[in-house]
TORZA-943883 format. One line per field, with one value per residue (C-alpha): residue number from 1; residue in three letters; x, z, y. Coordinates in nm, 4 decimals, padded with zeros to 6 digits, always signed. Last residue first. Example, Ala and Ser with C-alpha at 12.3 -4.5 7.8 and 13.67 -1.06 7.14 Angstrom:
k = 2|1
r = SER|ALA
u = +01.3670|+01.2300
w = +00.7140|+00.7800
v = -00.1060|-00.4500
END
This chain:
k = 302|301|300|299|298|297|296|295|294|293|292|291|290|289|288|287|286|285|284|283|282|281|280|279|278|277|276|275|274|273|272|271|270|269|268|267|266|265|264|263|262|261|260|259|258|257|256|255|254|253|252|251|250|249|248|247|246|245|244|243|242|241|240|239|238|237|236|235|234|233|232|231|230|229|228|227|226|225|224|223|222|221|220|219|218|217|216|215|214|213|212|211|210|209|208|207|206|205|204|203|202|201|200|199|198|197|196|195|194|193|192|191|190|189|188|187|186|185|184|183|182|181|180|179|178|177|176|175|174|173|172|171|170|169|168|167|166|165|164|163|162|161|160|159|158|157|156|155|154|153|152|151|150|149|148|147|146|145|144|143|142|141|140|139|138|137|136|135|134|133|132|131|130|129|128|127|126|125|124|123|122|121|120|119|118|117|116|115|114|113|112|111|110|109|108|107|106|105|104|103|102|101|100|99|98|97|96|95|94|93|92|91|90|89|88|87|86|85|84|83|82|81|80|79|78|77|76|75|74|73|72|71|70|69|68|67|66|65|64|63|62|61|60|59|58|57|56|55|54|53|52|51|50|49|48|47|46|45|44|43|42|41|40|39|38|37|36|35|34|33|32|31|30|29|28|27|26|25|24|23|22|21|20|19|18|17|16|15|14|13|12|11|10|9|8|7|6|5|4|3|2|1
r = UNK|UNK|UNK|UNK|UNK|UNK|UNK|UNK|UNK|UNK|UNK|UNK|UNK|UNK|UNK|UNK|UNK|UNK|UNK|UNK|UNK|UNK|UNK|UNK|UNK|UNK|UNK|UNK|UNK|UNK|UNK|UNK|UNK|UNK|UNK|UNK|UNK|UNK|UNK|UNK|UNK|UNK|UNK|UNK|UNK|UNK|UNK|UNK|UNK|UNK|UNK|UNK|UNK|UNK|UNK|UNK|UNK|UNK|UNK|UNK|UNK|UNK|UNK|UNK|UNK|UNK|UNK|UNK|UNK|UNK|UNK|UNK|UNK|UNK|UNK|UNK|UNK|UNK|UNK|UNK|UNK|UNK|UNK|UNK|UNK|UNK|UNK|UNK|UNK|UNK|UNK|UNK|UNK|UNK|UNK|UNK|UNK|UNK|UNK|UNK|UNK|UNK|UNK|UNK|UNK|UNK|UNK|UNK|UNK|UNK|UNK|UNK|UNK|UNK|UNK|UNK|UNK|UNK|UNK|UNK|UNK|UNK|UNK|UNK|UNK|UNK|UNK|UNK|UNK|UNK|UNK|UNK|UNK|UNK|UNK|UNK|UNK|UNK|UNK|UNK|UNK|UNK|UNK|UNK|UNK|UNK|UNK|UNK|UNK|UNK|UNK|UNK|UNK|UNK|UNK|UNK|UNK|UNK|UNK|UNK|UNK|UNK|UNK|UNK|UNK|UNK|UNK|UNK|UNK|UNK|UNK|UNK|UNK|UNK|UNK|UNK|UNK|UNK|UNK|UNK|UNK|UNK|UNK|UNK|UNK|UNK|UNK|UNK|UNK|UNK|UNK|UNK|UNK|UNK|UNK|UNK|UNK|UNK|UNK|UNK|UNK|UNK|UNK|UNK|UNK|UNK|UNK|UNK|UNK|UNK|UNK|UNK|UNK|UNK|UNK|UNK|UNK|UNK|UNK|UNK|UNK|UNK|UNK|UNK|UNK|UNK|UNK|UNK|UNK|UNK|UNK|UNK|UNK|UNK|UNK|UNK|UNK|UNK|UNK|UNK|UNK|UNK|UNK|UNK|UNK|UNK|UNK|UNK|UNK|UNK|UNK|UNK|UNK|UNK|UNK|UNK|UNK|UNK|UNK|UNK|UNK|UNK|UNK|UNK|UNK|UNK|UNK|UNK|UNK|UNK|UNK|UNK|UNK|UNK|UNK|UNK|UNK|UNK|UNK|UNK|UNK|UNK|UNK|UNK|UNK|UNK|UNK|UNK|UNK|UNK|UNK|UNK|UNK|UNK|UNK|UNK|UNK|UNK|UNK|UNK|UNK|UNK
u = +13.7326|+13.6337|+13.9720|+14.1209|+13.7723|+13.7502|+14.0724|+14.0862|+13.7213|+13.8357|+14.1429|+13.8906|+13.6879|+13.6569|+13.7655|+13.5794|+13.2951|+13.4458|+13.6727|+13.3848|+13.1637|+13.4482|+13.4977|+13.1118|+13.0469|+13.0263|+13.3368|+13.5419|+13.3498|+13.2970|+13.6338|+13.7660|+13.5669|+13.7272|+14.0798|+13.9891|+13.8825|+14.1890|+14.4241|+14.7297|+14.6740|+14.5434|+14.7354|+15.0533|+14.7961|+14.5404|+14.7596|+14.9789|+14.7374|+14.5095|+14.8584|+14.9730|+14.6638|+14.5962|+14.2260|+14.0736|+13.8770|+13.8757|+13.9165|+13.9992|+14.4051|+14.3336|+14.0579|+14.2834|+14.5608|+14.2910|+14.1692|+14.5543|+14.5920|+14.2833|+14.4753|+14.7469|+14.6344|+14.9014|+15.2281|+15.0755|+14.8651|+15.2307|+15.4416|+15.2440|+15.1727|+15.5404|+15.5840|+15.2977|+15.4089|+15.7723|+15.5729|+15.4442|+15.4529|+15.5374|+15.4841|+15.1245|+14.9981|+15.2809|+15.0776|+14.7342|+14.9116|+15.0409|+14.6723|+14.4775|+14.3936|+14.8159|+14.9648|+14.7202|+14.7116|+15.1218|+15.0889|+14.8557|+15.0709|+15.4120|+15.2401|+15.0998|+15.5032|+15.6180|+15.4094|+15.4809|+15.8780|+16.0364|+16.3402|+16.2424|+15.9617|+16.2061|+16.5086|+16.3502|+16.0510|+16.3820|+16.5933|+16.3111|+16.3696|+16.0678|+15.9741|+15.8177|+15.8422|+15.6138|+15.4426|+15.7150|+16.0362|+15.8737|+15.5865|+15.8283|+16.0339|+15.7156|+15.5921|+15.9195|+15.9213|+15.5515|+15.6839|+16.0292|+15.7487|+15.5665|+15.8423|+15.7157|+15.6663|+15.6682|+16.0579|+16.1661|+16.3003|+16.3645|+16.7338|+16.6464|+16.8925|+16.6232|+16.4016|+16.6369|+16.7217|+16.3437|+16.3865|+16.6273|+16.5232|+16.1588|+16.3156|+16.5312|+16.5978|+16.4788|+16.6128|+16.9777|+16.9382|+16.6626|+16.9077|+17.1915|+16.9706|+16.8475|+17.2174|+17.2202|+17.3049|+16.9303|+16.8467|+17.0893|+17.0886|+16.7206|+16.6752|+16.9249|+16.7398|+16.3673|+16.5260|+16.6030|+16.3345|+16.0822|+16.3273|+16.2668|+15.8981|+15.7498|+15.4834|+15.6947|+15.9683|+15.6467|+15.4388|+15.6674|+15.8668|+15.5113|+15.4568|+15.7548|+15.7018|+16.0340|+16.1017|+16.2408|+16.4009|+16.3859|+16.2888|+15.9257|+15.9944|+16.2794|+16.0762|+15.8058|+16.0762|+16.1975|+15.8653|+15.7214|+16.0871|+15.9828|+15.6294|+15.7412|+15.6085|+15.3012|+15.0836|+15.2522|+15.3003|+14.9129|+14.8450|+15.0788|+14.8702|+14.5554|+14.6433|+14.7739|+14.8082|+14.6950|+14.7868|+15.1217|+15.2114|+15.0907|+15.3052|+15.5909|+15.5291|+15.4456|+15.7815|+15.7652|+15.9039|+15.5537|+15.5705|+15.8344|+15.7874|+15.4205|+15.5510|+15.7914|+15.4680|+15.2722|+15.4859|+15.5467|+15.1281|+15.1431|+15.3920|+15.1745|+14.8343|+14.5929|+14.2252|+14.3326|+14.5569|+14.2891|+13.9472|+14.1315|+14.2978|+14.0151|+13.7548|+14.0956|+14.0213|+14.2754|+14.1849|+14.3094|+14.5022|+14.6555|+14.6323|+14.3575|+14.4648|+14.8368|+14.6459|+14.4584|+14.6761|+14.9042|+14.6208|+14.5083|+14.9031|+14.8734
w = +12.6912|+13.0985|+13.2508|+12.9521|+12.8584|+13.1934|+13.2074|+12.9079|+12.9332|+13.3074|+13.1310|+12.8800|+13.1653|+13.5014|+13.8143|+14.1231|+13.9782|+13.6699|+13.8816|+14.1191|+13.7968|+13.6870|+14.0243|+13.9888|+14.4291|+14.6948|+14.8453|+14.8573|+14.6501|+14.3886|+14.3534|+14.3552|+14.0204|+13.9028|+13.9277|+13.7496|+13.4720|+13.5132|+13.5341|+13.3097|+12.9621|+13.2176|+13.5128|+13.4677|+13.2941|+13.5689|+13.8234|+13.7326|+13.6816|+13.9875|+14.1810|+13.9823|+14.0363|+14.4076|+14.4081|+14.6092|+14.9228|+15.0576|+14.8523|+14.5118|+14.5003|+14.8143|+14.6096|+14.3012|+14.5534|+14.7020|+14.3681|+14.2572|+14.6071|+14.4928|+14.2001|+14.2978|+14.5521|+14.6497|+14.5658|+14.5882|+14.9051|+15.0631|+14.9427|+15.0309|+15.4152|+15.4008|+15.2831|+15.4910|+15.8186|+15.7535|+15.6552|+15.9525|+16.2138|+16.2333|+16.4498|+16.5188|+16.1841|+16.0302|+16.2101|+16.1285|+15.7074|+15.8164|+15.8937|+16.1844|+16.3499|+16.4787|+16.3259|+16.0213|+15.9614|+15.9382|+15.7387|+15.4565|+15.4309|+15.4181|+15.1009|+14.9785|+15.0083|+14.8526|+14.5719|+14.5165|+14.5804|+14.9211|+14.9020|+15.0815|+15.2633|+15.3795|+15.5027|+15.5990|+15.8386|+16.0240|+16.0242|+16.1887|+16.5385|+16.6765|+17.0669|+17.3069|+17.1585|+17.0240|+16.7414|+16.6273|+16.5507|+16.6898|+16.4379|+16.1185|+16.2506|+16.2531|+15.9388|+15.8005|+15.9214|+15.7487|+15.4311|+15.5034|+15.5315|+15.2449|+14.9623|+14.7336|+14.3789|+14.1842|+14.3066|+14.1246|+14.4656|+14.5123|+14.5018|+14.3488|+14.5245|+14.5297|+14.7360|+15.0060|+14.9401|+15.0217|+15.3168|+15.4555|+15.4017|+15.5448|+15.8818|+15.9546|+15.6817|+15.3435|+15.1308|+15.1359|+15.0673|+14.8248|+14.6372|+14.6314|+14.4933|+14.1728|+14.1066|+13.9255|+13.5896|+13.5289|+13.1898|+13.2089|+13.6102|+13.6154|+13.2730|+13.4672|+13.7818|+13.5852|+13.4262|+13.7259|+13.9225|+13.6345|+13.6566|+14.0277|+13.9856|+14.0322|+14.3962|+14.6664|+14.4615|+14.2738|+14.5987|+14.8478|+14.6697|+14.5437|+14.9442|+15.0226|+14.8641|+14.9867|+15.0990|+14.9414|+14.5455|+14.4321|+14.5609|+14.4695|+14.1119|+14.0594|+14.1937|+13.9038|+13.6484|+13.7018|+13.6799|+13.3155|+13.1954|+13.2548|+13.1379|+12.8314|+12.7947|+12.5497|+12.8239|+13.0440|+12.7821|+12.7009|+13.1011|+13.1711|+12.9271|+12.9964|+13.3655|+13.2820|+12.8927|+12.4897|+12.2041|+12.2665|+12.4482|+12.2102|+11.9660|+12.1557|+12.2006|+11.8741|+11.7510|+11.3939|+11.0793|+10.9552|+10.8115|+10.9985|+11.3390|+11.3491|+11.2689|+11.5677|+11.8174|+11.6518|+11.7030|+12.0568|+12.1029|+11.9231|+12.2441|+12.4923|+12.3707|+12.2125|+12.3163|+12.5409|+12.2274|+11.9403|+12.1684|+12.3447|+12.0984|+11.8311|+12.1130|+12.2072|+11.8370|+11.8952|+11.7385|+11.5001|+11.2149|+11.3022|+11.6081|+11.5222|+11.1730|+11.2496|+11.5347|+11.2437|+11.0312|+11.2716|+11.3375|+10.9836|+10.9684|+11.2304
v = +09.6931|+09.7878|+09.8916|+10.0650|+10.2258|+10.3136|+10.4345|+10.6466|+10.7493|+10.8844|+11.0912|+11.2236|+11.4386|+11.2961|+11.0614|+10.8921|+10.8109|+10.6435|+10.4454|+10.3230|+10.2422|+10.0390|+09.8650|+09.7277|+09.7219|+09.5081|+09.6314|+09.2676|+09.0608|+09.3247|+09.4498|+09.0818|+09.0351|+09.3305|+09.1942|+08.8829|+09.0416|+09.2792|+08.9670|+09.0246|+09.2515|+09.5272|+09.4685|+09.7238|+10.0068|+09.9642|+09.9457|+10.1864|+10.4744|+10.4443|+10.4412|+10.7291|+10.8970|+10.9269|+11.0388|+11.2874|+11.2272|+10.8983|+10.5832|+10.5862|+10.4655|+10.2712|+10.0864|+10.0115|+09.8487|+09.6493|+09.5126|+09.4563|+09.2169|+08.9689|+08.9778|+08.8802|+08.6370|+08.3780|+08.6075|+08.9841|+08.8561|+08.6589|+08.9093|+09.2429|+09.1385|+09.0970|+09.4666|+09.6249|+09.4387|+09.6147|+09.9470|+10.0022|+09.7163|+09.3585|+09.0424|+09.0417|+09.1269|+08.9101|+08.6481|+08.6836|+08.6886|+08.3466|+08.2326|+08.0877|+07.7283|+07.7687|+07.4853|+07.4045|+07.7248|+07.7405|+07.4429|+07.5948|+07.9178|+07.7022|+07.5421|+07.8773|+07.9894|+07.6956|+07.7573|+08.0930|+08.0136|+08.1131|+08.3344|+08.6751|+08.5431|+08.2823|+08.4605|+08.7908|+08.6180|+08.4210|+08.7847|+08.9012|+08.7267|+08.8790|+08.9356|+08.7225|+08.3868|+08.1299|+08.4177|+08.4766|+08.2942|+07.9727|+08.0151|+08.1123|+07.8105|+07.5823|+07.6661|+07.6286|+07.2398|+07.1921|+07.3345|+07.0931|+06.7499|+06.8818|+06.8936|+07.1758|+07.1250|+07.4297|+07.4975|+07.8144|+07.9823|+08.3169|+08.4752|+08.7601|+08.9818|+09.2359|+09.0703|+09.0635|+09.4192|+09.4512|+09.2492|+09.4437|+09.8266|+09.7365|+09.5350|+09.8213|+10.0996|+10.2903|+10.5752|+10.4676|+10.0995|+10.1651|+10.4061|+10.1054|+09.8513|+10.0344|+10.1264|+10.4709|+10.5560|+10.6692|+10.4826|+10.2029|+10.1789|+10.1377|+09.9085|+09.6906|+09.6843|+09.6438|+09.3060|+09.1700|+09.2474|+09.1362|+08.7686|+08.7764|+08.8052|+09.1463|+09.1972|+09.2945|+09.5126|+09.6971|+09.7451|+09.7831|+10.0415|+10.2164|+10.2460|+10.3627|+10.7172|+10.8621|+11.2250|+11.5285|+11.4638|+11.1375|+10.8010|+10.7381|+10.8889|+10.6297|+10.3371|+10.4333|+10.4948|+10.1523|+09.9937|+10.2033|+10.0884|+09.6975|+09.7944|+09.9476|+10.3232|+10.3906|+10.3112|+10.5448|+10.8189|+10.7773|+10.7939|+11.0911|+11.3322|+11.2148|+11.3385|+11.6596|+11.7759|+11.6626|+11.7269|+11.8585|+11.5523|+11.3012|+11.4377|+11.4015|+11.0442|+10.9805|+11.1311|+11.2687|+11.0829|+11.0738|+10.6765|+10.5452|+10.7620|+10.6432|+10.2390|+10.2611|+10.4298|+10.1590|+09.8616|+09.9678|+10.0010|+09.6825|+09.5374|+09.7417|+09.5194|+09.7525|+09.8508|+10.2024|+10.3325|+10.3240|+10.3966|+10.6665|+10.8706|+10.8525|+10.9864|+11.2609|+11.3849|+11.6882|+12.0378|+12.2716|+12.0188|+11.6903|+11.5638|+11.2770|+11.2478|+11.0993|+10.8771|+10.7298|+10.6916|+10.4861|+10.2537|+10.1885|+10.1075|+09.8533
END
């Protein structure tokens, strides 16, 4: 650790910034040494990594070494804070980070929100969101979903059959039906409630939200069945929408990269391929430039 530490210190020091140094240091180390290091840094100099970091370097590189020196439980709550203030609301980082954190993430991220911000993480999404999106986030909020890792078959089969009868049966949507169990359902009862509903209707529960939701409501369930029985089958698409198109949207790019990278990222790539027939690295690094692409390739691709 203290080789590390050194050899940030000599990488800003003096006219110039070794951003190679930088890069290959703070890109191949886990976020709890990069917290040891940034502790270790202020021991030794008695300067402020952080800050440091800052004046060496500006922009995009910039955001990504504070975000990977940030904890990922802070690194959440200032995400839903940035979607949320000032003009406008980006719903789609709500959807993603509420949709896709376990209850005990939640949990932690709400009380890291209202520490650092003095704001209730529940009460903002209730006034920037509403209808079906605004409830079954605050469902997901409450926490409230099951632990159960061995599903009873016979109920699965029986929820299966309510979802189906709230949707799909009727003409219309009784919502509150969708909101009470993909708001409480467990991963594994949820993949067992998945395999019955096929086995129902010869097609699957994500066919159905299709037919049954719209906007960002069918983007939000769509998000906690994919986020809950493929994660990282769901991080692949989430990298693709942040490179797709013309420019690139680089928080998204950003976050999951960063949030993923000590979680699934092999995994995450091998998606990449299956899904766009194509190496995901090489799509990041075509899409982005200059040190703040070596960050995240070498982030991505160590």
């Amino acid at each position: 650790m203290s080789n590390d530490v050194e050899a940030l210190r000599k990488a800003m020091e003096g006219f110039g910034t070794d951003e190679a140094t930088l890069i290959k240091v703070v890109a191949n180390r886990t976020n709890r040494q990069r917290q040891q290091i940034k502790a270790q840094y202020k021991a030794t100099y008695g300067r402020d990594l952080i800050e440091d970091l800052k004046k060496e370097t500006h922009g995009k590189l910039e955001d990504a070494f504070v975000a990977l020196f940030t904890d990922p439980i802070e690194y959440d709550a200032d995400a839903l804070r940035g979607a949320m203030k000032g003009a406008g609301t980006n719903e789609d980082t709500l959807i993603e980070i509420i949709a896709s954190r376990s209850p005990q993430q939640m949990a932690a991220v709400k009380a890291c929100y209202q520490k650092k911000y003095s704001r209730d993480l529940e009460a903002d999404v209730k006034k920037e969101t509403s209808g079906t999106l605004q409830k079954i986030l605050i469902t997901l909020l409450q926490g409230k979903r099951s632990v159960n890792n061995a599903p009873n078959q016979a109920q699965c089969a029986a929820i299966a059959k309510e979802i189906f009868d709230a949707g799909e049966a009727k003409l219309g949507t009784d919502e509150s039906v969708f909101n009470k169990y993909f708001g409480t359902l467990s991963p594994y009862e949820l993949a067992c409630v998945a395999q019955h509903y096929h086995k129902l209707t010869g097609h699957t529960i994500l066919d159905a939200i299709d037919k049954e939701m719209h906007g960002d409501s069918k983007k939000a369930y769509r998000t906690i069945v994919y986020a809950t029985l493929s994660p990282s089958e769901y991080f692949a698409t989430r990298v693709n929408e942040a490179i797709k198109g013309f420019g690139t949207n680089d928080k998204l790019l950003m976050r999951i990269l960063i949030t993923r990278d000590e979680i699934d990222m092999p995994q995450i790539k091998q998606y990449y391929k299956q899904l766009y027939g194509k190496d995901m690295v090489t799509a990041v690094k075509n899409d982005i430039s200059g040190d703040y692409q070596k960050l995240m390739v070498e982030l991505c691709d160590h």
